[in-house]
N, C-alpha and C positions, 0 to 999 in steps of 0.2 A: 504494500500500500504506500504510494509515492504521491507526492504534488498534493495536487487541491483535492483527493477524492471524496471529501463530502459536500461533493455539488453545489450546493446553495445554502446550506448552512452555518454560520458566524461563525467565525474562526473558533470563538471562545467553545462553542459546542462540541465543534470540531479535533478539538484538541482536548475537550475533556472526553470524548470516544474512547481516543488512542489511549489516553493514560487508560481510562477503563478494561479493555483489550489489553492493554500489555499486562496488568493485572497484577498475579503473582508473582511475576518476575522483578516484579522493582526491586531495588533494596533500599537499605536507608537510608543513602545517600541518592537513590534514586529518584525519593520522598522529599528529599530534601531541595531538587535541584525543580523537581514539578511545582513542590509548591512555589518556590522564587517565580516561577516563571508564569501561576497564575495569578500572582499579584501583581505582574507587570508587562500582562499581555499587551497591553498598550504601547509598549517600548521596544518589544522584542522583536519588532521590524527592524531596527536599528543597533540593538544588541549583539557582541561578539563573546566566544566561548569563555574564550578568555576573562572577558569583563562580567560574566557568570559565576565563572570557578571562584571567581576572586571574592565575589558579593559573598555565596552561600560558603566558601571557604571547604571544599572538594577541588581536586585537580579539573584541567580541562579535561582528559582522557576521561574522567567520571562520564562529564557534562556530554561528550561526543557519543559515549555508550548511551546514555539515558536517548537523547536522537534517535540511536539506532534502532531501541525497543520499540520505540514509537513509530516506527516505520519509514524512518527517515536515514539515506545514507550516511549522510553527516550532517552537523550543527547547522551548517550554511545552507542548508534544504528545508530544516525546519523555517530557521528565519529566512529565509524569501515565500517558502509558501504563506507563514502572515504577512508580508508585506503584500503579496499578490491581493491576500485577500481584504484584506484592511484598506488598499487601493480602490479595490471593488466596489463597497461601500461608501466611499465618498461621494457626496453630492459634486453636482456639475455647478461649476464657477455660475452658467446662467441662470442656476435657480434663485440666484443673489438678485434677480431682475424681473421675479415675480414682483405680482400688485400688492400682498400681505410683506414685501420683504423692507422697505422702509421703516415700518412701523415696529415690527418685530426686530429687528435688527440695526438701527441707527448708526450714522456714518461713527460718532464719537464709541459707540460699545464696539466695533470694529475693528476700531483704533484701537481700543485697549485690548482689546484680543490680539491682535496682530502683535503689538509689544509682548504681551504673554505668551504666543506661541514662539516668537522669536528668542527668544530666552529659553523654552524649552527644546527649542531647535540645538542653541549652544552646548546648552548641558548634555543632548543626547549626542551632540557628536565628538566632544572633548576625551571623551573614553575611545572612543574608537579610530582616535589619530593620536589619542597620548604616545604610545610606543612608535609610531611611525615616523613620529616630525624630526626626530632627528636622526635617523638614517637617511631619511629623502633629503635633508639638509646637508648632509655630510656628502653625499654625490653632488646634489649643487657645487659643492664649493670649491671640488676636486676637480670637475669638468672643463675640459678646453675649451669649448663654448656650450653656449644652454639655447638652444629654440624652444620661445614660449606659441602655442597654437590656441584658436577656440574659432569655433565658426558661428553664425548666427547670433542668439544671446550672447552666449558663452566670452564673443571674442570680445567682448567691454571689458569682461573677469579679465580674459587673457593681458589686454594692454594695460588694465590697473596692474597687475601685478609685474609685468616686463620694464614700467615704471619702477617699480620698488625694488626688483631683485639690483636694476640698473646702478641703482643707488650707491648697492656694498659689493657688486661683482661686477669686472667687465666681461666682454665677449657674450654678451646678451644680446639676443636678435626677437622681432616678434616676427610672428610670418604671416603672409598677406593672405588669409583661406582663397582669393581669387586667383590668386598666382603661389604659391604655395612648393616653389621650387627650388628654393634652399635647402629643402628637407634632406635633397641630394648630397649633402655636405656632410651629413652625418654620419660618427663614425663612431667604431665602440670605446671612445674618450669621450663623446658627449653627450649630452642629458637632451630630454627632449620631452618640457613638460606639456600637457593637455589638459585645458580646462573643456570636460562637455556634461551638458544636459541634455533631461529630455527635452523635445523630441532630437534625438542622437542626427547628428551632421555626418553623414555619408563621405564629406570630406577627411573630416578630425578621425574615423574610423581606418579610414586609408591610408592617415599619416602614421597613426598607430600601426601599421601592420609594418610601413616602410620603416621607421623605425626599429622596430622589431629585428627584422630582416640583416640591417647596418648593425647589430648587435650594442645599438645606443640603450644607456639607462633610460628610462622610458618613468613620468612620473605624469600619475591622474588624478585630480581632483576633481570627483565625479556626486552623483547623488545613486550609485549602484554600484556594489564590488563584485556581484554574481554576473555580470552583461559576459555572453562568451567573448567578445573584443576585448575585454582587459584580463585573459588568460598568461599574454606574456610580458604585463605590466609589472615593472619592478617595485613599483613603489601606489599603492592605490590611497588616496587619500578621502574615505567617502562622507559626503555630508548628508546633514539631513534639510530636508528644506519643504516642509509643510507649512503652510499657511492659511488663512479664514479671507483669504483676499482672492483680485481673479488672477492674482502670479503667483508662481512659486517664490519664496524668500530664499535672497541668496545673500543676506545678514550670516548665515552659517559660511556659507564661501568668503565671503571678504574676509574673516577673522580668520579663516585657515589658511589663506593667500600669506595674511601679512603674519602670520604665527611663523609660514615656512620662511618668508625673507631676513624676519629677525632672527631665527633659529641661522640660518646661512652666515647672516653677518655674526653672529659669534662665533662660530667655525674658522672664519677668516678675516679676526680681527686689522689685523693690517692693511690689508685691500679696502674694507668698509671705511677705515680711516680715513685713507691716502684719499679716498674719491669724497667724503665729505670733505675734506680740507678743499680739495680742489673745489665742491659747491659754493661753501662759503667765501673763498677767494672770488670768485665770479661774482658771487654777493655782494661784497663789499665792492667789486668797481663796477657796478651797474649793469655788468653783460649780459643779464640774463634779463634784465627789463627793454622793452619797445618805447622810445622815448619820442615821438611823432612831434614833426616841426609844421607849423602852420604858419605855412605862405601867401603872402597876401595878394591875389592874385587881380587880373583886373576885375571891377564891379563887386570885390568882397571889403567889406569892410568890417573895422576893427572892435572887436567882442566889448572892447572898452575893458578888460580886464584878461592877465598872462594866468595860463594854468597854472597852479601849483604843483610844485615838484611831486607831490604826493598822487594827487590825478592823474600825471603823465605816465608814474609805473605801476596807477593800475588801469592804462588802459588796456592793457593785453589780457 
């Protein structure tokens, strides 16, 4: 008995079958590892063995047997089939656009939802990049160069973040998903991270495979560790991004973006230095501000008053 096989019934039912069924065969720590996990079927889309074993205080090997009883190859089949199913159940963003949905729902209780979920966004996905952020940091900061990729949504993530790694490392490239031909350069010296969401870019899947191929460290920042595309990803970094709005919240990706660049720049103190020194030198003699002359050309005439040096560097 694998996947979703009870049809249409709540995960929560669904999963008290199995325990049922497996019956006799628990043991204590079997009991032990079920109840954790009926207290926080809510979470356990999101949940890794690990961050299981650790709560109820049994090994992983426990946690991956008790899966097994239940009919599941491994841990990571349990928690995707709730998350399949817990997906399932979601209402569709346009029911937020029925005629009762103003009144029952108001923009301001939204709002605070949306802050509430985003917070529990954080907190489910802190566990399950605790152990990762700095190993995926530690290939940043070894790598010849690092191509950052995202297509669609994704690529605003990708070039916030290609801004920040820029920052404390050089040899950072972002890659244009239209032209996307740099990827050729890659070699097994360098990193090659992806930011994707759903719905998955057909592109960022490709570059994922090229990569692969170049025998490059390969790092995703994804909202799915089970997608079969991230089988030969070195480093998967998964968020969670639920929300009561009509987009998914990527408040969970931003904070892991800039977790992995500051985690980088302690890796490779010296380099993060040298290029801040270099920022704040630019700073202090004005080169990085746009400082616009206004010519008095014929038929214009004079504002009757000069900008202020402070208006001029922020006009950019």
């Amino acid at each position: 008995m694998n996947g979703s096989d009870q049809g249409g019934a709540s995960f929560a039912d669904a999963f008290a079958a199995r325990v049922g069924i497996a019956g006799g065969e628990l043991t204590a720590n079997d009991v032990r590892v079920t109840q954790y996990l009926k207290e926080h079927l809510d979470r356990l889309p999101f949940l890794a063995a690990d961050e299981v074993a650790t709560a109820v205080g049994v090994s992983r090997a426990a946690v991956v047997r008790l899966a097994r009883k239940l009919g599941y190859p491994t841990f990571a089949a349990l928690r995707d089939d709730a998350r399949r199913q817990f997906q399932a159940v979601q209402p569709s963003p346009l029911a937020r656009f029925s005629s009762t949905a103003p009144d029952d729902d108001p923009g301001a209780v939204r709002g605070r939802r949306k802050f509430e979920t985003d917070v529990a966004n954080l907190e489910a996905t802190w566990p399950m990049i605790a152990d990762r952020l700095d190993p995926a940091a530690a290939d940043l900061a070894r790598a010849r160069q690092v191509l950052i990729a995202g297509s669609r949504n994704s690529y605003g993530l990708a070039s916030y973040f290609h801004r920040l790694l820029r920052g404390v490392r050089g040899a950072c490239h972002l890659l244009d998903p239209a032209f996307p031909d740099e990827v050729a350069d890659l070699t097994a010296d360098d990193v090659l991270v992806m930011v994707l969401f759903r719905r998955y870019s057909a592109v960022s899947v490709r570059l994922l495979g090229w990569a692969s191929r170049a025998g490059a460290t390969i790092i995703a920042v994804t909202d799915s560790e089970s997608q079969p595309f991230l089988r030969d990803v070195t480093h998967v970094l998964p968020v969670v991004t639920g929300s009561p709005l009509l987009y998914e919240s990527m408040v969970g990706t931003v904070a892991v973006l800039e977790a992995l660049a500051e985690a980088a720049a302690d890796v490779m103190p010296d380099e993060a230095a040298r290029l801040l020194v270099v920022k704040e030198q630019l700073a202090a003699e004005e080169a990085v501000f746009h400082q616009p002359r206004h010519p008095r050309g014929p038929g214009r005439k004079p504002s009757g008053h000069s900008p202020s040096p402070d208006s001029q560097e922020n006009d950019g």
